[in-house]
N, C-alpha and C positions, 0 to 999 in steps of 0.2 A: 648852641647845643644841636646838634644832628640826631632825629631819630631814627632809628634801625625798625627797618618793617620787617616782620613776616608776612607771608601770604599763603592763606589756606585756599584750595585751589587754582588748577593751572587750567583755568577756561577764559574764553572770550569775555566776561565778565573782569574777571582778575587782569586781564591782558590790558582792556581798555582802561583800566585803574591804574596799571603802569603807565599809559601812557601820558596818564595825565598829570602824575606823579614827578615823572621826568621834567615836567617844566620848571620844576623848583629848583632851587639849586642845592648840589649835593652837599652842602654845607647844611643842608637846613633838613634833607630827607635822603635816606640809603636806604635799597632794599637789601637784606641781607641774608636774608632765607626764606624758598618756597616750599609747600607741602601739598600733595594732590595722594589722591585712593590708592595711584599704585608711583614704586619710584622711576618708571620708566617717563611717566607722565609731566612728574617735579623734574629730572634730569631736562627734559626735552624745553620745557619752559623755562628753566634757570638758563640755559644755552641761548634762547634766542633773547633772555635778556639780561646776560649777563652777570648770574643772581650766585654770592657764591657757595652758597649751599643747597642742597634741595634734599626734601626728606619723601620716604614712602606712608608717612604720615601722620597725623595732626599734633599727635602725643607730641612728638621731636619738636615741635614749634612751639612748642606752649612749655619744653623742658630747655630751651634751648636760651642760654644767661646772654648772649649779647642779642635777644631780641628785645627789642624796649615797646611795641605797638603791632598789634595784629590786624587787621586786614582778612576779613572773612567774605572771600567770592564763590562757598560753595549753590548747591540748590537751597532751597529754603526748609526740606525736611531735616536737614542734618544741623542746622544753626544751634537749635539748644544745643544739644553737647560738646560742637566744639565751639562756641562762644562764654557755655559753660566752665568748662576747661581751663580756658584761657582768664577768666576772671579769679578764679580759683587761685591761678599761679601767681594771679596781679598785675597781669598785663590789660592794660587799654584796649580796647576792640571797637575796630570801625567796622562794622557789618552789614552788605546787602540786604537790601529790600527784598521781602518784607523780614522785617528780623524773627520775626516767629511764624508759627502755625495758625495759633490762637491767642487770646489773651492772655489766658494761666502761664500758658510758657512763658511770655513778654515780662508778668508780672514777677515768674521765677527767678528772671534773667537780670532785670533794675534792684530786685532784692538781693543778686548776688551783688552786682555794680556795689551796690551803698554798704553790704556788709564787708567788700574786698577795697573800700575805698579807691575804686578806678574807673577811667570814665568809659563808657559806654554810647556808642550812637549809631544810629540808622540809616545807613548810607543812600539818604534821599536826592541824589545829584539837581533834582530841577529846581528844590529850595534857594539852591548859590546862582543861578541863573542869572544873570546880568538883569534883566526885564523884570524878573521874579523878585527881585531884589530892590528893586526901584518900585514896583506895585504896594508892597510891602511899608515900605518908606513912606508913600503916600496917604494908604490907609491909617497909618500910624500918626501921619501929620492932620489929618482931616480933610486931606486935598479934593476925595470924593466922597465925602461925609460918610455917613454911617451905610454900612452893608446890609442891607435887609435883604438879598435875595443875591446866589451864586449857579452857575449853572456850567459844569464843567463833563468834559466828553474826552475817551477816547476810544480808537476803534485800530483793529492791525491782523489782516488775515495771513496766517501760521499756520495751516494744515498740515503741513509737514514736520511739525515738530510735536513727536510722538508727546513728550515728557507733559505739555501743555494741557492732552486730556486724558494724563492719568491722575488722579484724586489722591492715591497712595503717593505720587512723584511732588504734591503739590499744586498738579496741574489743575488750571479753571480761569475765568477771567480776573475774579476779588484777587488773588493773590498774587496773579502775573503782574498784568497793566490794570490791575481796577484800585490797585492802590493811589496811582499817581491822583485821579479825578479825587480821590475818597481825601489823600492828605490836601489836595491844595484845596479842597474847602474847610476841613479846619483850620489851615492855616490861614485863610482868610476872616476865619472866625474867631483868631486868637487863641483855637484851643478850647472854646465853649463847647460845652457836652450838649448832644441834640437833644431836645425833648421828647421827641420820637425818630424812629427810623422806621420807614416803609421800602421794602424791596420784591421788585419781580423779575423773573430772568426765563430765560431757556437752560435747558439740563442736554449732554450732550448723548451717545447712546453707552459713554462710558459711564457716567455719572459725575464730570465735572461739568460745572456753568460754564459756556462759552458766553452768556451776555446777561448784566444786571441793566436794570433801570432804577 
């Protein structure tokens, strides 16, 4: 069975998703409709890959019968509703990190999943990681006994991209790249809930965090 993607924005995000997409064989994955804010956007990205539809927006991909799985590479403010949407109609949604804003939306959005019976996931790439995937396996085998202590970092200077420190855009460190440190230590922890969380950061002079500890 071959699944037919949509793809909700036409960014570097969504772009690098095709590309990785393509390694599979077309028997097994088609893209078959893109959708971005405006249609000149979807036009120009269905062109350079191919895509044979492209809509001026989100509605059309979520109304549209030969798409069988979506694919959501918008910002991260817009996810509830068009992730919403799309579960609504019963379509499957792989969606960028982070999949929500806050909890409540997250909890909204698995409450839709399980009332539209479809599946839902957060398109964490570093999880499938070859390395990632072999640590995993380890801990799971007892290779390096038990975890009692994780300590994970990441760091990456952006000044130039406005979107990062506006708070309304979703911009700040937690949400951009603070997720990656934040999930592969659950994941290291199987998913065990902290007993506490301690956090301090700098605030930027917009009001998003440029750095937690």
């Amino acid at each position: 069975m071959c699944l037919r993607w949509g793809i909700c924005g036409a960014g570097k995000i969504s772009h690098d998703f095709l590309v990785g997409l393509k390694t599979r064989p077309e028997t097994e994955h088609r893209v078959v409709a893109v959708a971005a804010r405006s249609l000149e956007s979807a036009e120009k990205f269905a062109t350079t890959h191919s895509i044979p539809k492209s809509y001026g927006s989100y509605e059309e991909v979520a109304d549209d019968p030969e798409v069988d799985i979506v694919y959501v590479g918008t910002i991260h403010v817009t996810h509830l509703s068009i992730v919403l949407r799309m579960l609504e109609m019963k379509k499957p949604v792989l969606c960028e990190k982070p999949l929500t804003m806050n909890a409540q939306d997250t909890a909204t959005l698995i409450e839709a999943a399980k009332k539209n019976n479809v599946f839902l996931m957060e398109a964490v790439w570093m999880r499938f990681f070859p390395a990632i995937a072999e640590l995993r396996k380890q801990i799971c085998e007892g290779v390096i006994g038990d975890v009692m202590y994780v300590s994970a970092n990441i760091g990456t200077r952006r000044l130039n991209v406005a979107r990062l420190y506006d708070p309304k855009m979703g911009g700040g460190s937690v949400l951009d790249m603070g997720i990656y440190p934040l999930n592969f230590a659950t994941m290291i922890f199987g998913g065990e809930k902290p007993e506490s969380i301690h956090a301090s950061g700098w605030l930027a002079s917009t009001g998003a965090c440029v750095a937690r500890c």
